[in-house]
Every structure is written in structure tokens, then in C-alpha cells.
N, CA, C and O atoms as a GROMACS GRO file, in nm:
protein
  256
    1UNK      N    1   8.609   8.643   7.284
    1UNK     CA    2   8.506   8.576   7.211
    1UNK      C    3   8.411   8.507   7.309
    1UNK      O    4   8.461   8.446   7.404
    2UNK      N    5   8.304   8.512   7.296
    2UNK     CA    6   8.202   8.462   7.402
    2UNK      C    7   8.150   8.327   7.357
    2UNK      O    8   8.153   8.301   7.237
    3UNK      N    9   8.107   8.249   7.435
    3UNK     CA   10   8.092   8.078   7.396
    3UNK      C   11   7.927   8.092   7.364
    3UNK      O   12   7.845   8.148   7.437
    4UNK      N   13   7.909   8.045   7.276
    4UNK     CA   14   7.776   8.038   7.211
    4UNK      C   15   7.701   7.894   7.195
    4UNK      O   16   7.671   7.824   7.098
    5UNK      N   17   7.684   7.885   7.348
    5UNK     CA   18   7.635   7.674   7.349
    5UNK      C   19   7.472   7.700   7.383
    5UNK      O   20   7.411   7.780   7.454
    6UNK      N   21   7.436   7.595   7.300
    6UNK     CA   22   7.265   7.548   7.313
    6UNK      C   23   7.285   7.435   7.364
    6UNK      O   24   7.395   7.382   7.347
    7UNK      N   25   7.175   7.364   7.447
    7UNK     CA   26   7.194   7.264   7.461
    7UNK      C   27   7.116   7.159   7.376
    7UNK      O   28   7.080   7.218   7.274
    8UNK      N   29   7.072   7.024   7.372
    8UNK     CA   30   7.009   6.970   7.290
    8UNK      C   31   6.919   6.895   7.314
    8UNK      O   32   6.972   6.799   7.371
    9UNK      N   33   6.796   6.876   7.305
    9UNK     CA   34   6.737   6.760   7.390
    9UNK      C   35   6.760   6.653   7.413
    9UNK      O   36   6.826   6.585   7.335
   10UNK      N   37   6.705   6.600   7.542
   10UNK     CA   38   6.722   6.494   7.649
   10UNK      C   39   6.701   6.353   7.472
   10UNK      O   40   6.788   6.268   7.451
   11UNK      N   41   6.607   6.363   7.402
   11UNK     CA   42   6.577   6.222   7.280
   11UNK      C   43   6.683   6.227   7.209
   11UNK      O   44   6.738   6.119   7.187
   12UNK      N   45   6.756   6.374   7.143
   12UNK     CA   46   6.854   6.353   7.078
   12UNK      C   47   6.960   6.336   7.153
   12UNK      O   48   7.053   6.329   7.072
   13UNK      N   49   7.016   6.323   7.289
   13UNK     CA   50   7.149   6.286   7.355
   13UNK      C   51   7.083   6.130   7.325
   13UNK      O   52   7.148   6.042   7.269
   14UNK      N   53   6.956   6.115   7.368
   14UNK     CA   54   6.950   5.970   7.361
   14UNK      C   55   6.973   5.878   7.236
   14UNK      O   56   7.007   5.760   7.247
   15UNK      N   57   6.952   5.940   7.122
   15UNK     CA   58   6.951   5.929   6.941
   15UNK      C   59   7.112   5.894   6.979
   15UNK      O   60   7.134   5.773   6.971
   16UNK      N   61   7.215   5.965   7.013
   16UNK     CA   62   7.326   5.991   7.024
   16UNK      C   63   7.384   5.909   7.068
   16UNK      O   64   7.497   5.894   7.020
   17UNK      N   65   7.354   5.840   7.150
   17UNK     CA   66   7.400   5.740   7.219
   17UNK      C   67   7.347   5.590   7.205
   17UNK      O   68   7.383   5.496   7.276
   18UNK      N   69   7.258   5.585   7.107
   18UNK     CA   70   7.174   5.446   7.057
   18UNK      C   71   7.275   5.438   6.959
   18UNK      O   72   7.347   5.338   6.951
   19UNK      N   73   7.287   5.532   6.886
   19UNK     CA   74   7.375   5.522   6.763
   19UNK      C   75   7.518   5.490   6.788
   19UNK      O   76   7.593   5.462   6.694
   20UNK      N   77   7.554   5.495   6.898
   20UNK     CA   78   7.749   5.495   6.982
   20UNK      C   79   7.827   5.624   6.924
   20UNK      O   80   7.948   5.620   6.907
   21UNK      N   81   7.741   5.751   6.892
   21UNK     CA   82   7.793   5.863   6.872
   21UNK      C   83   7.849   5.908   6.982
   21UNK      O   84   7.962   5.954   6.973
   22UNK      N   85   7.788   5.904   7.097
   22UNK     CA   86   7.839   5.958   7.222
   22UNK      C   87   7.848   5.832   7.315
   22UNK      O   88   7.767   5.739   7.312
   23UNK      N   89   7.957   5.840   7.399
   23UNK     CA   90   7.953   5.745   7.477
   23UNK      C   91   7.904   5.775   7.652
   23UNK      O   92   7.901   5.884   7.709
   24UNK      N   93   7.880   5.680   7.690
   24UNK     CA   94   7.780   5.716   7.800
   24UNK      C   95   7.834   5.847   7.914
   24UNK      O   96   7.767   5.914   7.992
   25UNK      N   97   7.954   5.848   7.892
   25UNK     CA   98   8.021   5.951   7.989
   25UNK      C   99   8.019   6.129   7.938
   25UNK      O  100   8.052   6.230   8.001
   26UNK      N  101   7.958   6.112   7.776
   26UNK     CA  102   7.974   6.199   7.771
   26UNK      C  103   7.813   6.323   7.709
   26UNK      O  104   7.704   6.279   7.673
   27UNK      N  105   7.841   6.431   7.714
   27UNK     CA  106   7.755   6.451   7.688
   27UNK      C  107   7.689   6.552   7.555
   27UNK      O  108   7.618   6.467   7.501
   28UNK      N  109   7.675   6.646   7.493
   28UNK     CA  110   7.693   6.703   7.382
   28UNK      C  111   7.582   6.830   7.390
   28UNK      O  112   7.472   6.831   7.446
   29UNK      N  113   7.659   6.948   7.304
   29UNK     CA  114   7.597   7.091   7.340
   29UNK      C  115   7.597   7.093   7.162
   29UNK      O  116   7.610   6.990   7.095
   30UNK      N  117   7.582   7.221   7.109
   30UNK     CA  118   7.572   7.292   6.996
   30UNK      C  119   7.607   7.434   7.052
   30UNK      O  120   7.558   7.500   7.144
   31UNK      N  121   7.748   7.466   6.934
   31UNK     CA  122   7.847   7.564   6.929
   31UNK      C  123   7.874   7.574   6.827
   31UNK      O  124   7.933   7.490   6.758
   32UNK      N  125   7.812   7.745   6.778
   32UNK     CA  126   7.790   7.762   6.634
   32UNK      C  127   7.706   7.714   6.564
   32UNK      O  128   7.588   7.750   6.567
   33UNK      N  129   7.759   7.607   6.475
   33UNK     CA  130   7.716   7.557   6.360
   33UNK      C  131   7.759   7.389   6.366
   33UNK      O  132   7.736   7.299   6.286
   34UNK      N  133   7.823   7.391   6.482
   34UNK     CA  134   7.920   7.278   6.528
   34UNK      C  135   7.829   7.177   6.625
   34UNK      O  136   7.765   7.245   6.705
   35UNK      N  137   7.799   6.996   6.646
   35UNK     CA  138   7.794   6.964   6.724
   35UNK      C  139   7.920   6.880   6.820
   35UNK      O  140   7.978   6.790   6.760
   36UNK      N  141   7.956   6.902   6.943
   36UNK     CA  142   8.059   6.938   7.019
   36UNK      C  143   8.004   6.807   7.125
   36UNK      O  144   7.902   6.830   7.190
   37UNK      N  145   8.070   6.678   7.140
   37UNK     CA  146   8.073   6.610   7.283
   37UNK      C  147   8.210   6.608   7.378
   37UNK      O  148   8.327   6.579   7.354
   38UNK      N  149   8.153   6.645   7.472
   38UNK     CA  150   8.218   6.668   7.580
   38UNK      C  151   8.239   6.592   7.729
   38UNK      O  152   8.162   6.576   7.823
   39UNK      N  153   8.386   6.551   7.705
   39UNK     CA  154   8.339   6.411   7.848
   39UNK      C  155   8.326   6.455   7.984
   39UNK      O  156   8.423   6.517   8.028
   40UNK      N  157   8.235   6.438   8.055
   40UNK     CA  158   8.183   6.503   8.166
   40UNK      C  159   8.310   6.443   8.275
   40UNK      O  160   8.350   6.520   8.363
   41UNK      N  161   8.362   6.317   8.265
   41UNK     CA  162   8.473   6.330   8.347
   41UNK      C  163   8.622   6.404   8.378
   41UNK      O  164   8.671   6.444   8.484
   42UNK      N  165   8.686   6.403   8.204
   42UNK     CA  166   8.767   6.469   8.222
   42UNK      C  167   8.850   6.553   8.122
   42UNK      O  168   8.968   6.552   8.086
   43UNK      N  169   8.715   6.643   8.085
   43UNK     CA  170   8.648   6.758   8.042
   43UNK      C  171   8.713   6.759   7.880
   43UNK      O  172   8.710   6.869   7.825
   44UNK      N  173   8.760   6.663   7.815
   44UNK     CA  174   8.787   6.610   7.683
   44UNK      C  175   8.674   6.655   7.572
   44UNK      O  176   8.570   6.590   7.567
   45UNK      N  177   8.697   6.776   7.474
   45UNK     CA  178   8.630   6.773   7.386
   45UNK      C  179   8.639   6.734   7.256
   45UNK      O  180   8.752   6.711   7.212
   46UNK      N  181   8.521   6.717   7.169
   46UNK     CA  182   8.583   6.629   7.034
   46UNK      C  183   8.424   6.699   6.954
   46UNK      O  184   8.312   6.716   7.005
   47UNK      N  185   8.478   6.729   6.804
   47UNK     CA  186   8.364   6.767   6.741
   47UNK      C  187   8.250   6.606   6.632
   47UNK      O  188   8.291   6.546   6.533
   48UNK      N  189   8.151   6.590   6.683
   48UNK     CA  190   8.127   6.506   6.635
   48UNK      C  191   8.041   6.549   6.466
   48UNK      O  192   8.005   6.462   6.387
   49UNK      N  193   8.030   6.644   6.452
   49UNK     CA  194   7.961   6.686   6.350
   49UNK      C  195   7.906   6.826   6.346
   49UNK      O  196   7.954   6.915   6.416
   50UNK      N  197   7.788   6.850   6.251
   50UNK     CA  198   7.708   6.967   6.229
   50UNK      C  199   7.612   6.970   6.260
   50UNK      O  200   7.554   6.866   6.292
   51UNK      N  201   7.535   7.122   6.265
   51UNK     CA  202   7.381   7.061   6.319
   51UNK      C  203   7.284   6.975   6.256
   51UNK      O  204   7.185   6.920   6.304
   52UNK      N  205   7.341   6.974   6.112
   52UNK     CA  206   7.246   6.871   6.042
   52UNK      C  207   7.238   6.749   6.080
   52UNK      O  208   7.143   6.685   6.034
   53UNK      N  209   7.323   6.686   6.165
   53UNK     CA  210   7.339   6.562   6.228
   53UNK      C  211   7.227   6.564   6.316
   53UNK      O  212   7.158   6.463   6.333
   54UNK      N  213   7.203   6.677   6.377
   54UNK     CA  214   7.064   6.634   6.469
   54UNK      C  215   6.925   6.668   6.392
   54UNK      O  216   6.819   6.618   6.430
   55UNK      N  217   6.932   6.737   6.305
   55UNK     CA  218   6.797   6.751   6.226
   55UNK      C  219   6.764   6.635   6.129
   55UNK      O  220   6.645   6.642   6.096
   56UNK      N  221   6.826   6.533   6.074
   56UNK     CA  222   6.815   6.437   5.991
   56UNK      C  223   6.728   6.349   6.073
   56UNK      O  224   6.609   6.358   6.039
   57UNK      N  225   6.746   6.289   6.146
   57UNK     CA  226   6.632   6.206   6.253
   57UNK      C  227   6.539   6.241   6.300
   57UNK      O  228   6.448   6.168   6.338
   58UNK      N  229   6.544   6.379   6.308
   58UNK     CA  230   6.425   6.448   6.374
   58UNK      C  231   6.292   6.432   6.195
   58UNK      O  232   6.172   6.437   6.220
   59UNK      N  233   6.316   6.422   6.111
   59UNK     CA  234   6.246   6.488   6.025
   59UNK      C  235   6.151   6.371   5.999
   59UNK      O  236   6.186   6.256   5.971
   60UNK      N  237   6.001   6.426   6.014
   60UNK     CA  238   5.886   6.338   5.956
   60UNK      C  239   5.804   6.358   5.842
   60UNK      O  240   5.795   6.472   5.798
   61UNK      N  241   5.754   6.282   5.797
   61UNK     CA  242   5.612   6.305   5.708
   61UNK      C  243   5.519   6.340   5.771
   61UNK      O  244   5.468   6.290   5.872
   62UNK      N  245   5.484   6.450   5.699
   62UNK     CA  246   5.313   6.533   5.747
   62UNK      C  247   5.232   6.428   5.663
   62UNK      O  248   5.270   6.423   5.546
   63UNK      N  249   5.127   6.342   5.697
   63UNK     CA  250   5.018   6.358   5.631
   63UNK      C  251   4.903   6.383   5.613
   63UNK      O  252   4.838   6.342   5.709
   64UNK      N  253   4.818   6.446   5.511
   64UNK     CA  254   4.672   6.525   5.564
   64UNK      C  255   4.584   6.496   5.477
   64UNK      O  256   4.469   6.539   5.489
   0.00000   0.00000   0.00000
């Protein structure tokens, strides 16, 4: 099975870590459908959610 990771942008690790979703050691990819942090020290993974977790903050009002 081949690993299927995106990474996520630099605002949403930061979203991530304002919130104490991720803690400073660690850092977080997208796998699957899955969002996945991963501790850069000692290589500990844990699923913190879905991708909807990063699209909910992202979302604005257009207005025209």
C-alpha cells in the first residue's frame, strides 16, 4: 500500500497550534481523508481528525 500524505499549510499548522491541537513538537500531514500529527521527535503518531477540520476555518464570506 503506498502512503498518500499532502502536506498542509505553514497558517493551518499555525491554526493548529493556536488552538493546542498540535503541540509545538509536532507537526501534521493529510492521509487519505485523515488529519494525522506526528511528533517530529520521536516519531509518535496520533489521528487528530478529518479534513474538514482544516476547511472549517479556512471558510469566508464573499461579498459583492
Amino acid at each position: 500500500m503506498s502512503q498518500d500524505r499532502r502536506e498542509i499549510s505553514q497558517s493551518q499548522l499555525a491554526e493548529l497550534r493556536r488552538s493546542k491541537t498540535l503541540s509545538p513538537d509536532e507537526y501534521a500531514y493529510v492521509a487519505g481523508d485523515l488529519v494525522v500529527a506526528e511528533n517530529a521527535t520521536n516519531g509518535t503518531k496520533r489521528v487528530i481528525g478529518n479534513v474538514s477540520l482544516l476547511t472549517e476555518s479556512d471558510r469566508r464570506v464573499l461579498k459583492g
